[in-house]
C-alpha positions, 0 to 999 in steps of 0.5 A: 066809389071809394078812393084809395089811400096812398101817401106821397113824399115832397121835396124839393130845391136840392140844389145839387151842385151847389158849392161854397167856402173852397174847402175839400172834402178831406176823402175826396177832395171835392168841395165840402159843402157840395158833398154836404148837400149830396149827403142831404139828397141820398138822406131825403131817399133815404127816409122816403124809402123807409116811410112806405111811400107810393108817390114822388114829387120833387117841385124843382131846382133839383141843381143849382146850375142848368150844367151840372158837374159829372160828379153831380149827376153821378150822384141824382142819378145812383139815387134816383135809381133807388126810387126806381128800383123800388117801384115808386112813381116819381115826378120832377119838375124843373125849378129856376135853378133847372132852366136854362136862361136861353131856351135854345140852349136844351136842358140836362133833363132831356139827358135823363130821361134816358137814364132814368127811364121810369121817372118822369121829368117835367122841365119844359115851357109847358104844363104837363097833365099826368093821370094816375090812375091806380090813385085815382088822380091827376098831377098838374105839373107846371115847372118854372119855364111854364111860369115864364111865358107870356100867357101862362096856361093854367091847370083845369081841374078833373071833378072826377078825380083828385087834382094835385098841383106841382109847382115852382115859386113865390106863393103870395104869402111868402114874405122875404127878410131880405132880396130874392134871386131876380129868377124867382117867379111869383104865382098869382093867387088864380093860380093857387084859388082852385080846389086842388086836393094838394099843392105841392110848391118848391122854391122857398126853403123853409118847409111851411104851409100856404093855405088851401092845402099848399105846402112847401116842403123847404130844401134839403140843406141850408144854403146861404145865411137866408137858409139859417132858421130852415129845417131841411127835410121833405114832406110826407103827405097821407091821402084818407079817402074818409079824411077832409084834407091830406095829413102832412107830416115833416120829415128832418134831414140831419145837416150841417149847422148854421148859427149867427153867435151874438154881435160884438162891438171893435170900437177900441179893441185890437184884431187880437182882441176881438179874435180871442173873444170870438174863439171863447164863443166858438169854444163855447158853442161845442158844434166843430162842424158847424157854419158860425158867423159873427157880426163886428160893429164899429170895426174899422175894416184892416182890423176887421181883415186882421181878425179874419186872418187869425180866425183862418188860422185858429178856428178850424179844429173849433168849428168848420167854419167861421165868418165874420162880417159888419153892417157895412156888407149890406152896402158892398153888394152882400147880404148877410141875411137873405145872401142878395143877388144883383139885378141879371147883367142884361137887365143891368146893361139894358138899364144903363143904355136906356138911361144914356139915351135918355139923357142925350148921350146916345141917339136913338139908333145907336141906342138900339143897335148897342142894346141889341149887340150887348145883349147878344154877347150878353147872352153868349157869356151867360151860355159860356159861364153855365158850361163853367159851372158844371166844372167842379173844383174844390 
């Protein structure tokens, strides 16, 4: 029997929700660049409907925080009812970002399962079979939470059928210039081994592919300074019963630019000085929408700080924003590269309790019972800041 053709969109890490820089967007005076990455979603739905699709995969982080604002699922909702309404079959797994750090504590997609009753939402601690039979295919969705547990299970092939993976994470050719988030999760090379006809990944944001018919599609926007050298977009993926492997072709998504402008050395130059050189080349670059950032070395840090002072003022009607920063951040707990996160607070606080029992500062007992206590209201602080989050101020 001959199988039929179709061809599937992928993508993936939305991050809707995420918000930076405390600028309004001047119509609706929420923060801009959340609306940006809102944007970004309602262009990926976009050209998913005008590319003749039959199948939607989005493989996770669908928001940035496990609380979303109103707004936020306002806007997944509104688009996500496009799909609907076009007929299309949609599968979205949870990503790191989706998952709740405590499993108690219920997820948003249960939620919109109810509001969006055709599309299939995969964010819990299992993997999840789904067969397609008009596509002659099985989907093996296998979310963040099913990546986290002790013995992980694994998806088995159906040799009668064509077998598509959906997953979220750290594929093993992934390599990092910088530090990863802590809840990012590597996938061991057994779990991309087997002969899947497709792998559909998120978590990483630059749209690539990994091998054996694994792909990433990337993010929809750029995010931190780490996202700079991405192209958002998503992923059309063509199934020809008479070819070998799928045709995957890019799809890029219009956003807001992102730009590192050449260093630039203060040793001996007045804050003045240097903003009035870093105007010309925000001048130059002839992009007043963009996100520029400029590196100042040897700057002592008050001329640094007067330097940003000016540029708040001077620069706005030169580009949407610019940031300068100095090798220094790299030791105040920042990336300017890969936007680095500390270990989680709990892992911190457990380290720190280990280390005072090791040297004798806390008897063992005491040790245990604090480890215990702290991070009971470790872990409630972390439940009361995801209800935060979900507020949305600019």
């Amino acid at each position: 029997m001959t199988r039929p053709a179709f061809r599937l969109a992928h993508f993936a890490d939305t991050h809707l929700g995420y918000r930076a820089l405390g600028r309004a967007d001047p119509f609706s005076g929420r923060n801009q660049r959340a609306v940006d990455i809102e944007r970004a979603f309602e262009a990926a739905i976009d050209a998913i409907l005008a590319h003749d699709v039959d199948l939607v995969v989005h493989a996770g982080d669908v928001f940035h925080h496990t609380r979303p604002s109103w707004s936020t699922l306002r806007c997944f909702v509104h688009q996500m009812r496009r799909i609907e309404a076009a007929g299309l079959p949609c599968v979205v797994i949870g990503g790191n970002h989706d998952t709740p750090r405590l499993r108690t504590t219920g997820s948003v997609f249960s939620l919109l399962e109810m509001a969006l009753p055709t599309i299939q939402f995969v964010a819990s601690y299992d993997l999840v079979e789904i067969p397609l039979d008009q596509f002659d295919l099985r989907l093996h969705a296998l979310p963040h939470g099913a990546l986290t547990n002790p013995n992980p299970e694994f998806p088995v092939l159906d040799h009668d059928k064509r077998n598509i993976l959906i997953t979220h994470g750290l594929a093993p050719t992934v390599q990092f210039r910088g530090h990863h988030e802590p809840a990012d999760h590597r996938l061991g090379p057994e779990l991309l081994a087997p002969d899947f006809d497709y792998v559909a990944l998120g978590d990483f944001h630059l749209f690539g592919d990994q091998g054996r018919d694994a792909w990433y599609s990337g993010s929809t926007e750029r995010f931190g300074w780490g996202d700079e050298s991405a192209t958002p977009g998503l992923l059309l993926v063509d199934f020809d019963p008479a070819a070998e492997h799928p045709a995957v072709e890019h799809i890029p998504l219009a956003t807001r630019p992102m730009k590192t402008l050449a260093p630039l050395d203060g040793a001996e130059r007045s804050a003045r000085e240097l903003a009035d050189l870093i105007l010309d080349r925000v001048k130059a670059t002839n992009e007043p929408d963009a996100l520029l950032r400029i590196e100042l070395r040897q700057t002592p840090r008050p001329t640094r700080r007067e330097t940003e002072s000016i540029l708040r003022r001077e620069s706005p009607d030169l580009a949407w924003s610019v940031q300068v920063f100095s090798p220094a951040d790299w030791f105040d707990g920042k990336s300017p590269v890969g936007d680095a996160e500390l270990p989680p607070l709990r892992t911190m606080f457990s380290t720190f309790v280990a280390e005072q029992a090791t040297a004798g500062a806390y008897e063992p007992a005491f040790a245990a019972d604090f480890d215990r206590r702290g991070g009971r209201a470790l872990d409630d602080a972390a439940q009361l800041m995801e209800a935060i989050a979900g507020e949305e101020p600019a």
